[in-house]
C-alpha positions as CSV (number, residue, x, y, z in Angstrom):
1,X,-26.5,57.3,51.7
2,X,-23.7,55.3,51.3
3,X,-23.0,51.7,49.9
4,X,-22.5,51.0,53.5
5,X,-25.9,51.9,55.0
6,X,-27.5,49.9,52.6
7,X,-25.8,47.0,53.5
8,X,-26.3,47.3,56.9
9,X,-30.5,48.0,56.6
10,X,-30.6,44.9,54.4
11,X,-28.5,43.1,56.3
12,X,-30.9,44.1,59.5
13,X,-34.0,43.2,57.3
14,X,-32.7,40.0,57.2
15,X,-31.8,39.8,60.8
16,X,-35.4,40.7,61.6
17,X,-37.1,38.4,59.3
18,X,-35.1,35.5,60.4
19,X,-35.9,36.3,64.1
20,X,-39.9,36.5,62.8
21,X,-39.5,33.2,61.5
22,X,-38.1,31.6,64.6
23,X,-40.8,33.5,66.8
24,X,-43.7,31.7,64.1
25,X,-42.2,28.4,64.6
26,X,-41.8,29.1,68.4
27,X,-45.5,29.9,68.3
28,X,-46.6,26.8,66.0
29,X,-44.4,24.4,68.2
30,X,-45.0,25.6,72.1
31,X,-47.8,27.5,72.0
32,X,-51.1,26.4,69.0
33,X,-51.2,23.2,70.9
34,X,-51.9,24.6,74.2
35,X,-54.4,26.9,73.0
36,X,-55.7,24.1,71.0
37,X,-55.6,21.9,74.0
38,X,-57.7,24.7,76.1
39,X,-60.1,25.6,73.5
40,X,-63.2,23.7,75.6
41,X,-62.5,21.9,78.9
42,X,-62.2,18.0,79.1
43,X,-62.6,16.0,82.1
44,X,-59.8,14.1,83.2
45,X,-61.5,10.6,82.3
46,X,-62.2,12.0,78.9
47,X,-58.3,13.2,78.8
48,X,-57.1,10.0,79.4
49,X,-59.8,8.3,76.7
50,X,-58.2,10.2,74.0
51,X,-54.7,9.5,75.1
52,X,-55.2,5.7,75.4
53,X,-56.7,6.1,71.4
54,X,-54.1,7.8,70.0
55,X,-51.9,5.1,71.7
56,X,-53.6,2.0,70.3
57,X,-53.6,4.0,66.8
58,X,-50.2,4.9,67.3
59,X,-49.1,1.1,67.8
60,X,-51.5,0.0,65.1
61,X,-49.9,1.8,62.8
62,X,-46.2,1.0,63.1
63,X,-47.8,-2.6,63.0
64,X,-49.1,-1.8,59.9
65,X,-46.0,-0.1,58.6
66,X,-43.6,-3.4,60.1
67,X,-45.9,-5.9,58.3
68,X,-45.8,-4.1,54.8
69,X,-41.8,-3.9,55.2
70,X,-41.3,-7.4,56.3
């Protein structure tokens, strides 16, 4: 083997691992909170509960955050 065909596996190692690490980041972004989001079912009431939560503690906490800045 030549000094060449070393270069060229490492350099497809690399290739490949930085392709792995955009598919895991792919998965973690697009794809866990779907299958998360599926794991039982939720009505469409119950849905929209947990949205208008998050919301309020959402808002409460930029409050929060705006009032210990000012």
């Amino acid at each position: 083997m030549s000094e060449v065909d070393t270069r060229e596996t490492r350099e497809t190692k690399e290739n490949i691992e930085k392709k792995i690490r955009k598919l895991r980041k792919d998965f973690q972004k697009n794809v866990q909170p779907v299958l998360r989001r599926h794991n039982y079912y939720l009505t469409k009431g119950e849905r929209r509960r947990i949205k208008k939560k998050k919301a309020i503690k959402r808002i409460q906490r930029r409050e929060r955050r705006i009032m210990r800045s000012a």
